[in-house]
C-alpha positions in Angstrom: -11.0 2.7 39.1 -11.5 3.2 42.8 -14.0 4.9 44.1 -13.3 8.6 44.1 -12.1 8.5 40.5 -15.8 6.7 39.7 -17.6 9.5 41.8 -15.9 12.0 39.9 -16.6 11.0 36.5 -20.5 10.9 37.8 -19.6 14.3 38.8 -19.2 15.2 35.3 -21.5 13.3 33.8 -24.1 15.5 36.4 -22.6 18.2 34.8 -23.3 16.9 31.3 -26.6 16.5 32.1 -27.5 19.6 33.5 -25.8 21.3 30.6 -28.6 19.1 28.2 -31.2 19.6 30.4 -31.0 23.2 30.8 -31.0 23.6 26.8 -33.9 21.2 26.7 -35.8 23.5 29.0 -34.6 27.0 27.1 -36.0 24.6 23.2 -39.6 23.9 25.1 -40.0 27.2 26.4 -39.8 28.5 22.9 -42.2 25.4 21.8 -44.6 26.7 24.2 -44.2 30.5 22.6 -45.0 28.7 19.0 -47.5 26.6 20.7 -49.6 29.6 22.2 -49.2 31.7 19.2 -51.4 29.0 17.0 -53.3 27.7 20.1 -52.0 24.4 20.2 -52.2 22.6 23.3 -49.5 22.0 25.3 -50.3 18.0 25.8 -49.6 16.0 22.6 -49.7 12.2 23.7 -48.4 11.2 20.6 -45.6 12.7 21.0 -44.9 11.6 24.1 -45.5 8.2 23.5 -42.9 9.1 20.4 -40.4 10.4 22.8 -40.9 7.5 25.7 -41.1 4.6 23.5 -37.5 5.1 22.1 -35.6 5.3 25.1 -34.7 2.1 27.1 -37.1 0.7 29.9 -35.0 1.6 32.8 -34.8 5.4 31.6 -38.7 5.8 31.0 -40.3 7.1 34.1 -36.9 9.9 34.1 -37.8 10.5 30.4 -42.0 10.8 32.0 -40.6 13.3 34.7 -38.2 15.5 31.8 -41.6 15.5 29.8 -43.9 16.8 32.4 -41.3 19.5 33.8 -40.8 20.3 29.9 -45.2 20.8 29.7 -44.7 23.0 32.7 -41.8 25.1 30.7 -44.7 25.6 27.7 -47.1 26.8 30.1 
């Protein structure tokens, strides 16, 4: 592959992502509506560690930064 056609397939990939990311938002901003309905709080370090500890080490401080802007989303 040269290098357009490998800058194009991030180019979709980016796309992917989004897409994912966007859905992942939309699934903790309902969270958050269950979440203040039984007055949970938002933080649950558990599951965080849950969510962080299965991904590999490379991807972890992304995963940290999809978590906190996923809190924010619950707020």
């Amino acid at each position: 592959m040269n290098l357009d056609e490998l800058r194009n397939e991030i180019d979709k990939i980016d796309g992917a992502l989004v897409d994912l990311l966007e859905k992942r938002m939309d699934v903790s901003r309902k969270i958050g509506e269950i979440k203040k309905s039984k007055d949970i709080p938002v933080k649950d370090e558990e599951r965080e560690k849950e969510i962080i500890n299965r991904v590999p080490e490379r991807l972890k401080g992304i995963f940290q930064e999809i978590i906190n802007k996923s809190k924010e989303e619950q707020l």
